[in-house]
C-alpha positions as CSV (number, residue, x, y, z in Angstrom):
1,X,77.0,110.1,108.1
2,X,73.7,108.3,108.8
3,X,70.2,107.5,107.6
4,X,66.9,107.2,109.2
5,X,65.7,104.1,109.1
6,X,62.6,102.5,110.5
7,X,61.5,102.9,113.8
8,X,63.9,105.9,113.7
9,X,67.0,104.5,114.2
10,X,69.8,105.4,112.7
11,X,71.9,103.3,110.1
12,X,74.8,103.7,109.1
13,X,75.3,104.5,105.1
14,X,77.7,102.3,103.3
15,X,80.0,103.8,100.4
16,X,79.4,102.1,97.0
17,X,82.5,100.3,95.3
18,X,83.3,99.6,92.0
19,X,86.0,97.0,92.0
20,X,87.9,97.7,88.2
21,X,89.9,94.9,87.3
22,X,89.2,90.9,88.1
23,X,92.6,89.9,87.8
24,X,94.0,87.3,90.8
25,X,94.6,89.8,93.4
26,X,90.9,91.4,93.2
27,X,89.4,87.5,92.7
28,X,91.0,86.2,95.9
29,X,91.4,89.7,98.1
30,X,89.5,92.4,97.4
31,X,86.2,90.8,96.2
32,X,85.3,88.9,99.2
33,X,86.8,91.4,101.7
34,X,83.3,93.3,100.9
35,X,81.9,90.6,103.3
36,X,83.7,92.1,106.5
37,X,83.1,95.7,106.1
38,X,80.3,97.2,107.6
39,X,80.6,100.5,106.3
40,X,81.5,99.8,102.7
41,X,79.2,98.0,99.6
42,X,80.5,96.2,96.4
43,X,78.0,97.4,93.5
44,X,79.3,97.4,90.5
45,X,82.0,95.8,88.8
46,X,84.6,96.5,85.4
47,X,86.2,94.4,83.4
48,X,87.0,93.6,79.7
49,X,86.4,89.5,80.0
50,X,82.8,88.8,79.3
51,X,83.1,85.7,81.8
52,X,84.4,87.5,84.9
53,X,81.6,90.1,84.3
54,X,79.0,87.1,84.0
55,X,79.7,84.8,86.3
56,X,81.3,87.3,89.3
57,X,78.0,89.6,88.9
58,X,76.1,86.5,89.8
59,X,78.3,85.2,92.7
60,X,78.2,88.7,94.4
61,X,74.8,89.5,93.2
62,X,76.1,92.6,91.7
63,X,73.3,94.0,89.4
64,X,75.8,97.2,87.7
65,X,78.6,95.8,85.6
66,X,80.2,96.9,83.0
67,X,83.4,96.7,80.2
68,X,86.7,99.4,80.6
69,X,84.6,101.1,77.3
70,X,81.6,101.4,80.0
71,X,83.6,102.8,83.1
72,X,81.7,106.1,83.0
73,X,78.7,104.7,83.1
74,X,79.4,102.3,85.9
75,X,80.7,105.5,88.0
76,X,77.7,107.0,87.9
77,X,76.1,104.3,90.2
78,X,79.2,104.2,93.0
79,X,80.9,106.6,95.7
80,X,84.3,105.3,95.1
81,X,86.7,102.7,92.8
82,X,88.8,100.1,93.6
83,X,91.6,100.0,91.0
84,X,93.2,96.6,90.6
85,X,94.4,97.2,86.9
86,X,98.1,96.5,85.4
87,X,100.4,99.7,86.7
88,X,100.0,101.6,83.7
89,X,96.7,102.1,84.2
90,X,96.6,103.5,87.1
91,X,96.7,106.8,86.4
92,X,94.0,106.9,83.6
93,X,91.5,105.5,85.7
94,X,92.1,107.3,88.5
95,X,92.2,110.9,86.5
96,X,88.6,109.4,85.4
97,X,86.8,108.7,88.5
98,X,88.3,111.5,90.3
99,X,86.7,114.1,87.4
100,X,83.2,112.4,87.5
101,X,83.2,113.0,91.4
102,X,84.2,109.4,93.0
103,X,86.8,108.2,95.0
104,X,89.7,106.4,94.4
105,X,91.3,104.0,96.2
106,X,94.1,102.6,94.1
107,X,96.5,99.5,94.0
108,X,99.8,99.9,94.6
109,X,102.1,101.4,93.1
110,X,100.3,104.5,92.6
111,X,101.7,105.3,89.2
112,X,104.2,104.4,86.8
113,X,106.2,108.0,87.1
114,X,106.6,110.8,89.4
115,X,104.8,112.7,87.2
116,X,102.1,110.6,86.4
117,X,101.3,110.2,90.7
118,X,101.2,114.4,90.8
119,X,98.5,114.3,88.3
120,X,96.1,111.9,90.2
121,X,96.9,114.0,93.5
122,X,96.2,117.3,91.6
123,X,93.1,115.4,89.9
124,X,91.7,114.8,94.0
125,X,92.6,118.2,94.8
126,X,90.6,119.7,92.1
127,X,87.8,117.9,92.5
128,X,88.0,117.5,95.9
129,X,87.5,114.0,96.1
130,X,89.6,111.0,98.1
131,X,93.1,109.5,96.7
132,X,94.6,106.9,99.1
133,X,97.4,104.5,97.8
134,X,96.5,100.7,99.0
135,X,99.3,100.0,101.3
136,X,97.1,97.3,103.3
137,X,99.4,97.3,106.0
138,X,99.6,100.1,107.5
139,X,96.6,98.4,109.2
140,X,97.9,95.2,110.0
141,X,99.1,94.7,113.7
142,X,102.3,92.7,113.2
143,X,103.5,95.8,110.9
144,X,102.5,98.4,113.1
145,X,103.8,96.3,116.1
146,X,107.3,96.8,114.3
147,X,106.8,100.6,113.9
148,X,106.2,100.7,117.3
149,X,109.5,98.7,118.4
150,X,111.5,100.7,116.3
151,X,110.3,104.5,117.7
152,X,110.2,103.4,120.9
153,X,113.7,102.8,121.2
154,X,114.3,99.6,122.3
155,X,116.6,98.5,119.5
156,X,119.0,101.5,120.6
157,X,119.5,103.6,117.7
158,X,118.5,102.5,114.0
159,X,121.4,101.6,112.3
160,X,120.2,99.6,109.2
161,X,117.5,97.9,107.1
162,X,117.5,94.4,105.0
163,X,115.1,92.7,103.2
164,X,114.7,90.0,100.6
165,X,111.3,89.6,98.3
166,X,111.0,87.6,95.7
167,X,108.8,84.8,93.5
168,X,108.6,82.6,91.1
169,X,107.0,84.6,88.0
170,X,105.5,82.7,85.6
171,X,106.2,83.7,81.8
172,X,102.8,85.4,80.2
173,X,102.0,87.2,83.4
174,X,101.6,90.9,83.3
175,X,104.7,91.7,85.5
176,X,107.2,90.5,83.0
177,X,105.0,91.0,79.9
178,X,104.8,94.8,80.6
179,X,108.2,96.8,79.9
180,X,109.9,98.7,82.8
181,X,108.6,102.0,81.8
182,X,104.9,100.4,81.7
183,X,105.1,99.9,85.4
184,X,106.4,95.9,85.0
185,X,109.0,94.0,86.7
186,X,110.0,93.2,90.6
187,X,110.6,96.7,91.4
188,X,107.1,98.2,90.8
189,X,105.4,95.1,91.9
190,X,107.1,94.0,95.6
191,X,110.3,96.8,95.7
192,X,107.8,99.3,97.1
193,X,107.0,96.6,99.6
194,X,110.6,97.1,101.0
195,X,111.0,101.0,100.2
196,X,107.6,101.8,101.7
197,X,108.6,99.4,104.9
198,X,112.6,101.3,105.1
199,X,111.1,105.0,104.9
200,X,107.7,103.8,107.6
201,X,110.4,102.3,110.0
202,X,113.2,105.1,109.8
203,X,110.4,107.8,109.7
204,X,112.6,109.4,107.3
205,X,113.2,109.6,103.5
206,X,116.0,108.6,101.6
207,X,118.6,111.3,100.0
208,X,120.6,109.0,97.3
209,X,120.1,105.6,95.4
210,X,122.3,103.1,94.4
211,X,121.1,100.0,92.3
212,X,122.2,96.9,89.7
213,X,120.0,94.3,88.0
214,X,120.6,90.9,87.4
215,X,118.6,88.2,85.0
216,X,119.5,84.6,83.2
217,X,119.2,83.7,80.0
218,X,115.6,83.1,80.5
219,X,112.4,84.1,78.1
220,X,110.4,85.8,81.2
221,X,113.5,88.4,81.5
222,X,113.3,89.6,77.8
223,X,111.0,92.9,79.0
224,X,111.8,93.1,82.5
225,X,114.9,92.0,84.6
226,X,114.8,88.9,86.6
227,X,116.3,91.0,90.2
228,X,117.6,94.2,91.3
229,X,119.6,95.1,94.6
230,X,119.4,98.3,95.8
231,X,121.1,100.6,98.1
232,X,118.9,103.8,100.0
233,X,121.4,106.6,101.9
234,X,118.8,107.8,104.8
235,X,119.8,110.8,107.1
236,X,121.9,110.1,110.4
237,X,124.1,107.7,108.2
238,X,121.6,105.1,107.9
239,X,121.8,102.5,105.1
240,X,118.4,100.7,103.9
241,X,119.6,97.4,101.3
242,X,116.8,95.3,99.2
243,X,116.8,92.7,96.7
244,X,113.8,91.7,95.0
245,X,113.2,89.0,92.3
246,X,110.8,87.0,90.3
247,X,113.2,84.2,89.6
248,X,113.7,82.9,92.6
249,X,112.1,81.1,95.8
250,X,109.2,82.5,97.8
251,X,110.5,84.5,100.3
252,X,109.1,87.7,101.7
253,X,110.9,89.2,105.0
254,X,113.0,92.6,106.4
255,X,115.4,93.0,109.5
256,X,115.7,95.9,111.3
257,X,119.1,96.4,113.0
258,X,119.8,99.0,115.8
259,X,123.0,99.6,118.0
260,X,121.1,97.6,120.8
261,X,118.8,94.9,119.4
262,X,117.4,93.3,116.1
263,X,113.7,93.1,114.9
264,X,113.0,90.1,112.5
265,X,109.6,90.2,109.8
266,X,109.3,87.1,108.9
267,X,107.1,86.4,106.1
268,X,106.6,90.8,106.2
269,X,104.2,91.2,103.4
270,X,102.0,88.6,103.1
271,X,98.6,88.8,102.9
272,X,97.5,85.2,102.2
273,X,99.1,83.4,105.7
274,X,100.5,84.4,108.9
275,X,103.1,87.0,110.1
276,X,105.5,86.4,112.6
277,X,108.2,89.3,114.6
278,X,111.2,88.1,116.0
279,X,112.8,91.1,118.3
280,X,116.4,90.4,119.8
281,X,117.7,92.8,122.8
282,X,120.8,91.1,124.3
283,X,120.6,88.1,125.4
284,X,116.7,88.3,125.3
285,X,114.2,86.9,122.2
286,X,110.9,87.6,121.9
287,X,108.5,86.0,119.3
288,X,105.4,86.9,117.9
289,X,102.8,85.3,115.7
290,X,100.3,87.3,114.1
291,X,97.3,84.7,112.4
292,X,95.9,85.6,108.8
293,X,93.8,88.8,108.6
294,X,91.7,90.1,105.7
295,X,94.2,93.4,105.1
296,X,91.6,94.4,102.3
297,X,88.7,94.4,104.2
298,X,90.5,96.9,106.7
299,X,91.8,98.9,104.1
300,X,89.0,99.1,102.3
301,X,87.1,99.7,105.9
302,X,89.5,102.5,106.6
303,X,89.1,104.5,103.3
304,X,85.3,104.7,103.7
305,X,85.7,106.0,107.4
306,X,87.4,108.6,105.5
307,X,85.2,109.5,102.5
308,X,82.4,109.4,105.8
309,X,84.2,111.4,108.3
310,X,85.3,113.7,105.2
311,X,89.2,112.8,106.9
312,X,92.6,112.9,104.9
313,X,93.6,109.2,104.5
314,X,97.2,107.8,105.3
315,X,98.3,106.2,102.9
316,X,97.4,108.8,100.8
317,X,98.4,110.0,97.3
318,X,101.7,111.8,98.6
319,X,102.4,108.5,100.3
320,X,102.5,106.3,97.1
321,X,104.3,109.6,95.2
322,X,107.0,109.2,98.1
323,X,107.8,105.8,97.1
324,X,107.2,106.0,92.8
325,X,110.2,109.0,93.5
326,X,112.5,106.6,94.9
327,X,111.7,103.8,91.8
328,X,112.3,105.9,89.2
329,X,115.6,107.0,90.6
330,X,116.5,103.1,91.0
331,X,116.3,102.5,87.6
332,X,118.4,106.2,86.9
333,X,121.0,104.4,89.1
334,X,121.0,101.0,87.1
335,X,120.9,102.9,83.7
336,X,123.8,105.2,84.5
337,X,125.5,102.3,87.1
338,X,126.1,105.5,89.1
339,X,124.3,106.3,92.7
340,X,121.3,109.2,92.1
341,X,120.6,111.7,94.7
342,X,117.3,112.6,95.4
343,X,116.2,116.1,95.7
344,X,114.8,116.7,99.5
345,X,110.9,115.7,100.3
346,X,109.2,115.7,103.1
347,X,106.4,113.5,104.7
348,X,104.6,114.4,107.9
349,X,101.8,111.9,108.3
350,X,103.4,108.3,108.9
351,X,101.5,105.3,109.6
352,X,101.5,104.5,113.4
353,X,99.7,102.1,116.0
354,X,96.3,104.0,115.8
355,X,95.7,102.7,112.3
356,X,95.4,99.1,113.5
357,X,92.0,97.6,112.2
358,X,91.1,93.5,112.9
359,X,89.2,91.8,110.4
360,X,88.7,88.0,110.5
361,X,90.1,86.2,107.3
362,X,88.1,84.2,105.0
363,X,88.8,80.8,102.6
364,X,90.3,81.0,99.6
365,X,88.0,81.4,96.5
366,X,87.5,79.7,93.4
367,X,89.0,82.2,90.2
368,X,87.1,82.9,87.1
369,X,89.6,82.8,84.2
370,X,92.2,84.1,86.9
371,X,96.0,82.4,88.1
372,X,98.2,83.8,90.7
373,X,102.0,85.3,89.5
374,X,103.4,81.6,89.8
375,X,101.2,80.4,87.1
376,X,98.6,78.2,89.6
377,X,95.4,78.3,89.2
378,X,93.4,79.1,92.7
């Protein structure tokens, strides 16, 4: 989609964001990743701190801004939402902008409950708008260069999946001041990391869950647990294992082990540093290192290509639904201490090479009244 500019040439329109939310993540990620789009605008923003909305609408020159009580008002100026809000809000906001004609692209997870994530796709349906989940990379190269290993074949056949995520929480912060069932603890915030990563890599879903928790006598733990370890059953007897934990060491990585070789991501998820690959086959070794990208600005990139080329976007609402499923069955499993089977669903559309989109990284920003999980100020 174009406009006639001067001269008659064409330029390209740009689709109009409201950012809703200045926590950490949409200070440091999401906010400046505006800068490296071409096809994409930052208009308007929402949030219920009078500072952020001050003194961020001045840095970004952003003339439309408004409080949660004024998010109808803000939608009327945009094409589309970013939602960076706590996990419980998720679907509220989403329900919102999809109704008054604007799409939603959403932080992950997409939704508390099952439930909750069939709404918002029903909500897109209905109103025939956009839903995509923000899994930021299924554009990132060092990801999609592991897909790509592990269809291909070269580890032999995939025999089973590892990984270990985990922080150092600080006590106050959202993920362990919000209750399980609101969408807090290590599960909704990094386990999807590792469930979204097992199903992408297996190009399969799982069938049954087994998980436990674990936490010390610590004040952080009193809402949320401190770790859970969990077990996936995938088709063709394939086992997929995760902890994740906010009491321990940074540490973000996943191994992929087939009858013939071993693939390595290690740091996996990041978003603020490098990525590196490590690929075993015999008595070969191959390393890779992939430098910093901006993920956001290629996610955000990606979803307007979309809303422009009017094309379904992977990772789209189904995608995050696929993943919520398997969550709320963890939790089953750790309430009943019994493994939960999962009734069968199906996912054609998987991320794949094609999706890979380069955008340079930028510095780190100052926050406004904003501090990263750990408790540090940026």
């Amino acid at each position: 989609m174009a406009l006639r500019g001067q001269g008659g040439k064409q330029k390209q329109r740009k689709i109009r964001y409201a950012v809703v939310g200045l926590g950490h993540l949409a200070q440091v990620a999401v906010l400046p990743a505006f800068a490296h789009t071409k096809n994409s605008e930052l208009v308007a923003l929402v949030t219920g701190d009078p500072a952020k909305q001050k003194k961020l609408s001045r840095k970004y020159k952003i003339k439309t801004a408004g409080t949660y009580e004024q998010y109808e008002e803000c939608l009327r100026e945009v094409d589309a939402v970013y939602i960076v809000l706590p996990n419980h809000l998720h679907k509220d906001f989403t329900v919102r902008a999809l109704k008054a004609g604007v799409h939603v692209l959403c932080e992950k997870p997409l939704a508390v409950t099952e439930q909750e994530c069939k709404v918002m796709i029903e909500a897109a349906e209905k109103n025939q708008r956009k839903l995509m989940v923000a899994y930021r990379l299924h554009f990132e190269k060092a990801n999609l260069d592991a897909i790509r290993t592990a269809v291909t074949g070269k580890l032999g056949e995939l025999r089973f999946f590892t990984s270990e995520f985990a922080q150092q929480v600080a006590e106050g912060n959202v993920r362990v001041t919000a209750s399980v069932s609101n969408g807090g603890g290590p599960v909704y915030d990094m386990g999807v990391y590792c469930i979204n990563a097992a199903r992408y890599l297996f190009r399969d879903e799982p069938f049954e869950v087994l998980a436990v928790t674990a936490s010390r006598n610590d004040p952080r733990f009193e809402k949320v647990e401190e770790m859970t370890s969990v077990t996936m059953k995938f088709p063709d007897d394939r086992l997929a294992t995760f902890t994740t934990s906010f009491g321990a060491t940074d540490i973000g990585r996943y191994t992929l082990v087939g009858t013939k070789g071993v693939l390595t991501a290690d740091p996996a998820y990041e978003y603020s540093g490098a990525l590196n690959l490590k690929i075993d086959i015999g008595k070969k070794s191959a390393k890779r290192n992939y430098p910093k990208r901006d993920q956001f600005a290629a996610e955000i990139s990606y979803f307007s290509d979309c809303i422009l080329q009017g094309k379904d976007p992977e990772p789209s609402g189904e995608e995050g639904l696929a993943d919520v499923r398997v969550v709320e069955a963890i939790y089953e499993s750790v309430q009943s201490g019994k493994p939960v089977t999962l009734p069968p669903f199906e996912r054609k559309e998987r991320p794949g090479p094609q999706q890979e989109i380069h955008k340079p990284a930028h510095g780190q920003p100052k926050t406004v009244r904003a501090k990263a999980p750990s408790g540090e100020a940026a």
